[in-house]
C-alpha atoms as an extended CHARMM CRD file, in Angstrom:
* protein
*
       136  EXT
         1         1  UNK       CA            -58.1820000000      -51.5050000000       53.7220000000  PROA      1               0.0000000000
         2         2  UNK       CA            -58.9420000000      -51.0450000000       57.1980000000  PROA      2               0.0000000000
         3         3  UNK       CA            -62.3560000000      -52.2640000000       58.7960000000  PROA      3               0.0000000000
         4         4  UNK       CA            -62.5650000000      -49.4350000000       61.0050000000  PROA      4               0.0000000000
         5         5  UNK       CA            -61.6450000000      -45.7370000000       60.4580000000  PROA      5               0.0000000000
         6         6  UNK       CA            -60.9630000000      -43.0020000000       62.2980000000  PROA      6               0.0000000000
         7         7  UNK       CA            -58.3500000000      -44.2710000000       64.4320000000  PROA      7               0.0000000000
         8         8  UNK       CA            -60.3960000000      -44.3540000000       67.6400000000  PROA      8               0.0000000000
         9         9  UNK       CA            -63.9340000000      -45.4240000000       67.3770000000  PROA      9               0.0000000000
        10        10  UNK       CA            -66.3110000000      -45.1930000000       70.4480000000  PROA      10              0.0000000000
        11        11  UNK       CA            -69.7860000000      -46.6770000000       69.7470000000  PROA      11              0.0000000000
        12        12  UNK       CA            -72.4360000000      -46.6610000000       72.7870000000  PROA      12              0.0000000000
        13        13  UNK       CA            -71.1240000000      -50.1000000000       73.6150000000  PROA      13              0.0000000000
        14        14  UNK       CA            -67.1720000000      -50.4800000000       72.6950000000  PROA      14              0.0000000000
        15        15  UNK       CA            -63.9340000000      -48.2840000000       72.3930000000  PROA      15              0.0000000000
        16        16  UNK       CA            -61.3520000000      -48.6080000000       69.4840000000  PROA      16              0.0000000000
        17        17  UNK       CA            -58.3810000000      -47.1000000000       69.3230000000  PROA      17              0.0000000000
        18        18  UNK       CA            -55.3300000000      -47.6700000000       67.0260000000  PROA      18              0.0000000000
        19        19  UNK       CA            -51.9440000000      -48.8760000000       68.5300000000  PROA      19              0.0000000000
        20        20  UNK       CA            -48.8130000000      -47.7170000000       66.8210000000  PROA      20              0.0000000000
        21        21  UNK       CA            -47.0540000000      -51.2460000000       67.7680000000  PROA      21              0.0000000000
        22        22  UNK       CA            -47.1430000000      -54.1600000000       66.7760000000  PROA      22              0.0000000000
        23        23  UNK       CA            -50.4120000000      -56.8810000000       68.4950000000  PROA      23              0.0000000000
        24        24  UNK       CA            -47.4350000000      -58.4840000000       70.3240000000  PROA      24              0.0000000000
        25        25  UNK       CA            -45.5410000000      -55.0910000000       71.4780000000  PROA      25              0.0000000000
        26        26  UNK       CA            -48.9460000000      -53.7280000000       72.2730000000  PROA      26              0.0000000000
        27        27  UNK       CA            -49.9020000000      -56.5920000000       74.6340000000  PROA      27              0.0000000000
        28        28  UNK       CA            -46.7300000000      -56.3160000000       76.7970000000  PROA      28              0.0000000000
        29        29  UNK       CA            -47.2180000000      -52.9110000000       77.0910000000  PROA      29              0.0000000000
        30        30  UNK       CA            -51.0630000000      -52.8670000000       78.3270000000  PROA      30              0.0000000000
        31        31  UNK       CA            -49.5190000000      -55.7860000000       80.4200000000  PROA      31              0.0000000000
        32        32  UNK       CA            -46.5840000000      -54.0280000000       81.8320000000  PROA      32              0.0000000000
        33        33  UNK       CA            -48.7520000000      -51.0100000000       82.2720000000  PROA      33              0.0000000000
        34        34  UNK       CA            -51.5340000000      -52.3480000000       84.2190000000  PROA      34              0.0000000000
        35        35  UNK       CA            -49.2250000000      -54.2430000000       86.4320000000  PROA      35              0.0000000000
        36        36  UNK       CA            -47.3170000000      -50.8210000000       87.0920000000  PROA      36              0.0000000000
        37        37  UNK       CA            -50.4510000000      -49.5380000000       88.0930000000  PROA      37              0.0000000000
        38        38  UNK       CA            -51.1520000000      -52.5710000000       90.6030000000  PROA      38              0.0000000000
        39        39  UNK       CA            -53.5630000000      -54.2660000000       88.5880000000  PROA      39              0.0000000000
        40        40  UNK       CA            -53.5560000000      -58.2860000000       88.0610000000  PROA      40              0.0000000000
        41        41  UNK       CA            -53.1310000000      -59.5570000000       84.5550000000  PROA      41              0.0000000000
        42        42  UNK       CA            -54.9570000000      -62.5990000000       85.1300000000  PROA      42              0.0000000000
        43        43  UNK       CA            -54.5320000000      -63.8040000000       81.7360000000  PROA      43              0.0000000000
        44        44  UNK       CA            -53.5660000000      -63.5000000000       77.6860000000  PROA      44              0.0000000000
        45        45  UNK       CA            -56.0090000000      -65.3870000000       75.6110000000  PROA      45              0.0000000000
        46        46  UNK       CA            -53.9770000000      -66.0900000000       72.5750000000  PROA      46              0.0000000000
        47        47  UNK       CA            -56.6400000000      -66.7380000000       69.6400000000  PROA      47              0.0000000000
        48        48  UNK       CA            -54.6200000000      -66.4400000000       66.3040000000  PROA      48              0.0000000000
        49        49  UNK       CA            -52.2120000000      -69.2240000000       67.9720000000  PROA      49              0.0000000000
        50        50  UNK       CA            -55.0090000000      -71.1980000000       69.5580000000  PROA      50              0.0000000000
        51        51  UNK       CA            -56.4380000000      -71.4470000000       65.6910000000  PROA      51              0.0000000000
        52        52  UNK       CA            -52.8390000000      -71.7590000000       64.0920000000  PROA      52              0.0000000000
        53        53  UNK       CA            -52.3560000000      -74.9120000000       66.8900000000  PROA      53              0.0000000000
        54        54  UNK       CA            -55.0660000000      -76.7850000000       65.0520000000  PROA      54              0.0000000000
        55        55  UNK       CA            -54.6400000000      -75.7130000000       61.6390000000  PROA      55              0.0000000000
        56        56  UNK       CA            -56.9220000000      -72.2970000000       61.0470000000  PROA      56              0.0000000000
        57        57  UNK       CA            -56.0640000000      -69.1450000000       60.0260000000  PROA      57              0.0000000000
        58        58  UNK       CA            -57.0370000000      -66.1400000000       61.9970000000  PROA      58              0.0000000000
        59        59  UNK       CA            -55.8620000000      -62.4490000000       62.5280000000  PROA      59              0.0000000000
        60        60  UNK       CA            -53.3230000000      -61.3520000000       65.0700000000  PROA      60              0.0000000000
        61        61  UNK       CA            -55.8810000000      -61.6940000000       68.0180000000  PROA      61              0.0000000000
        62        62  UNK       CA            -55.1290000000      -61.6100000000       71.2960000000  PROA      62              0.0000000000
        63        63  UNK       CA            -57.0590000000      -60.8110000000       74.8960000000  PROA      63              0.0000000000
        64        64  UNK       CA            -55.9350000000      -59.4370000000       78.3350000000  PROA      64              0.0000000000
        65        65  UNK       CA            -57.7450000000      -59.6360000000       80.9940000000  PROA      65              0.0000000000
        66        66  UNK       CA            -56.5850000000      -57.3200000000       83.8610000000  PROA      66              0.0000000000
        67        67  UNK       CA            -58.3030000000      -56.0100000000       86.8920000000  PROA      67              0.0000000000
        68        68  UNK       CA            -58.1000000000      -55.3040000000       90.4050000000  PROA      68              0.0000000000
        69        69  UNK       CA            -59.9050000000      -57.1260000000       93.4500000000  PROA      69              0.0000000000
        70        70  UNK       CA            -60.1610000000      -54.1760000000       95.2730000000  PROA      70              0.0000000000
        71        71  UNK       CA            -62.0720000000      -52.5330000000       92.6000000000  PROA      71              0.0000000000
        72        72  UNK       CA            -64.1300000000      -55.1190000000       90.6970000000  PROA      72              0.0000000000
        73        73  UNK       CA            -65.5200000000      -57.4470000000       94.2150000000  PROA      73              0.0000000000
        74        74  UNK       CA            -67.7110000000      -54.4070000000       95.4750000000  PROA      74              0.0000000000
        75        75  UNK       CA            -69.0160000000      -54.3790000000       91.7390000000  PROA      75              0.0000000000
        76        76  UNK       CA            -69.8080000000      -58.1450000000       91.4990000000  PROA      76              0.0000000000
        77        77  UNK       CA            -70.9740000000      -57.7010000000       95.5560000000  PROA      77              0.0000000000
        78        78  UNK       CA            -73.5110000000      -55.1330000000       94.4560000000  PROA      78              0.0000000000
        79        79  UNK       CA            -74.5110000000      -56.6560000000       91.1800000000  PROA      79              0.0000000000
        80        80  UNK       CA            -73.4470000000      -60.3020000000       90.8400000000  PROA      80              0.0000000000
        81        81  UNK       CA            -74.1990000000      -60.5390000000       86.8540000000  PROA      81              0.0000000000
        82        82  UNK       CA            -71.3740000000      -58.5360000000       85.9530000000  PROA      82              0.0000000000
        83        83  UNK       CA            -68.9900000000      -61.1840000000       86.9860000000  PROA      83              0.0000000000
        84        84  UNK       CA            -69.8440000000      -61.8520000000       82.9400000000  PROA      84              0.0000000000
        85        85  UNK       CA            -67.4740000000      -58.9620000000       82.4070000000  PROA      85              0.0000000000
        86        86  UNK       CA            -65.6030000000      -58.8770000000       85.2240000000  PROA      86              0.0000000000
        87        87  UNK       CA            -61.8900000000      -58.7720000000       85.2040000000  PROA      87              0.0000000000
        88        88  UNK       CA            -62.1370000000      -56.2530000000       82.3970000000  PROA      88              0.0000000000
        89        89  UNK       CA            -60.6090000000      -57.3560000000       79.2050000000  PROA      89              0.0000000000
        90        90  UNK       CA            -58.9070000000      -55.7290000000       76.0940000000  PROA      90              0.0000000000
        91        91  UNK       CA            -59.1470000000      -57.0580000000       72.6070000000  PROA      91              0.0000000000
        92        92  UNK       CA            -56.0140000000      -56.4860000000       70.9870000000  PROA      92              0.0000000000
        93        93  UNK       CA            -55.7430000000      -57.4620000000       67.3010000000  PROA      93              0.0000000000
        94        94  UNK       CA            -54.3000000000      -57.1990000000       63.7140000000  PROA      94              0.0000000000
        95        95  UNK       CA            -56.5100000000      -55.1710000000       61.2380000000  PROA      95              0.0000000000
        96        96  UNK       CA            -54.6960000000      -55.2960000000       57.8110000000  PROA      96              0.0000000000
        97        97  UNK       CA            -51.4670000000      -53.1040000000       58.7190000000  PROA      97              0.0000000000
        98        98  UNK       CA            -52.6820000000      -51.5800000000       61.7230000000  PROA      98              0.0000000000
        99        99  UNK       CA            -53.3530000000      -52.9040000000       65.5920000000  PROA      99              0.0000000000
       100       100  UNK       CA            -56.3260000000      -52.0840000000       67.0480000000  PROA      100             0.0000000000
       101       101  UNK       CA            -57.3940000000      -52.0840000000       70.9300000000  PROA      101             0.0000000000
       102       102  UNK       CA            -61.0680000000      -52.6240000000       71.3310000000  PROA      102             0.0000000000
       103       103  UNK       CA            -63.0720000000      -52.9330000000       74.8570000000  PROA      103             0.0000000000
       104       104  UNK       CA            -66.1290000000      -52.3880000000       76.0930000000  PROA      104             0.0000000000
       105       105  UNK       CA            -66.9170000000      -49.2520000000       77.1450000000  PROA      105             0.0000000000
       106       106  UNK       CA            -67.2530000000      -48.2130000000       80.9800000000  PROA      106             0.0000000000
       107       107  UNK       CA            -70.5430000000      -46.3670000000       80.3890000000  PROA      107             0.0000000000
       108       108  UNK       CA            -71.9850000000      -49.1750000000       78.5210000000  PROA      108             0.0000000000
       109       109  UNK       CA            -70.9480000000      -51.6200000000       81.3620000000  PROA      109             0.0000000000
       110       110  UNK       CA            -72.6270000000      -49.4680000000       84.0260000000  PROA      110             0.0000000000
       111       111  UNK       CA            -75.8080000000      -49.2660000000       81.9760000000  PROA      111             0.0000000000
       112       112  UNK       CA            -75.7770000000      -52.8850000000       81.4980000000  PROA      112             0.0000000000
       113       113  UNK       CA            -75.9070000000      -53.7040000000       85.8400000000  PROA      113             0.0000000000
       114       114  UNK       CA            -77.5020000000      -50.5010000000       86.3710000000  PROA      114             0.0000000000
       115       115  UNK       CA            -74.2790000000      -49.5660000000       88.6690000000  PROA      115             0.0000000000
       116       116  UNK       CA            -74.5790000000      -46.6560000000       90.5200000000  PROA      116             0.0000000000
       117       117  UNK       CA            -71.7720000000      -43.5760000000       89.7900000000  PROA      117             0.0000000000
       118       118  UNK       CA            -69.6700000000      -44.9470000000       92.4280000000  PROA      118             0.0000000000
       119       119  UNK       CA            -69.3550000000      -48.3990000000       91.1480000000  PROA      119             0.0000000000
       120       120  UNK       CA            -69.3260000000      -46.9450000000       87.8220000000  PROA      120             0.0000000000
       121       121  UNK       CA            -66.4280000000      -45.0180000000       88.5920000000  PROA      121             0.0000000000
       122       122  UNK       CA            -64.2970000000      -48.3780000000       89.0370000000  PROA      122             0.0000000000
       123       123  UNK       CA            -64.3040000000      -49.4180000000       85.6020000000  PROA      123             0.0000000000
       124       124  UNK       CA            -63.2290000000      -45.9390000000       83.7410000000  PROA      124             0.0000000000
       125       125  UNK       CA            -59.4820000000      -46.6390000000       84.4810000000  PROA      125             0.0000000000
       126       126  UNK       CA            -59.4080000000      -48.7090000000       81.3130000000  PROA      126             0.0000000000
       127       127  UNK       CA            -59.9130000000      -45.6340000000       79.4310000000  PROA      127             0.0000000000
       128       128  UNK       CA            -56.5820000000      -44.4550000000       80.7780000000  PROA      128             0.0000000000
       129       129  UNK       CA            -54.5950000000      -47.3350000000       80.6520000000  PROA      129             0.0000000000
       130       130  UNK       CA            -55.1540000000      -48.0130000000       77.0180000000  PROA      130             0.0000000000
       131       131  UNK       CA            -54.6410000000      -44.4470000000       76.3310000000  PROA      131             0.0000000000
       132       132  UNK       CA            -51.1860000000      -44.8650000000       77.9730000000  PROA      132             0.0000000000
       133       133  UNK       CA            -50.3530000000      -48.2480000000       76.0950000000  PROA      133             0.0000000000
       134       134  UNK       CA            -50.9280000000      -46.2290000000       72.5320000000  PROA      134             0.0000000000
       135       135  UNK       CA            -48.7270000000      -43.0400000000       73.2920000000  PROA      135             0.0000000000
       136       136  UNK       CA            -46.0910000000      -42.5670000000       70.9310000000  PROA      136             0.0000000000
């Protein structure tokens, strides 16, 4: 049974949405994606194989963290704290026969550094991209 339901769950503070590939499919997408797009993938954070690697069982569960300079220094410049969330990052992972894409939500992240509607408006592209890596 799944652990969340409807397919795409937005809570004040994160985003879920449901992937119709695989957790490895759906990572090289939202990687080929944001690189189309001329963002940096600065790095996969593979979990499930970190715990595998020393014995431990865990879910397909994987992170990306993408982001661009250009949009993410003036946020840090203006607010240095939210280097803590800064590149953004996507949790991609198995939940029982579905994949899931979770990630903080742009609003929330704004409220959290108390960025002003400018700033704010350089973190919202994540709602696009991941809507792009989950099209049929």
């Amino acid at each position: 049974m799944s652990e969340l339901s409807p397919p795409e769950i937005a809570t004040a503070e994160v985003v879920t949405k449901s992937s119709p590939r695989s957790v490895p499919e759906t990572v090289d997408r939202l990687s080929a994606i944001a690189t189309a797009k001329g963002l940096k993938v600065f790095a996969v954070i593979d979990h499930s194989g970190e715990a595998e690697a020393v014995g431990l069982e865990l879910r397909d569960t994987k992170v990306v963290i993408f982001g661009s300079p250009q949009a993410g220094t003036p946020v840090m410049q203006a607010k240095p704290l939210a280097a803590l969330d800064l590149p953004l990052k996507v949790l991609v992972w198995q939940d029982g026969s579905d994949t899931k894409l979770s990630y903080t939500a742009p609003p929330a992240l704004a409220a959290r550094y108390g960025l002003s509607e400018e700033l704010a408006k350089r973190l919202a592209g994540i709602d696009a991209i991941t809507d792009a890596v989950i099209e049929g």
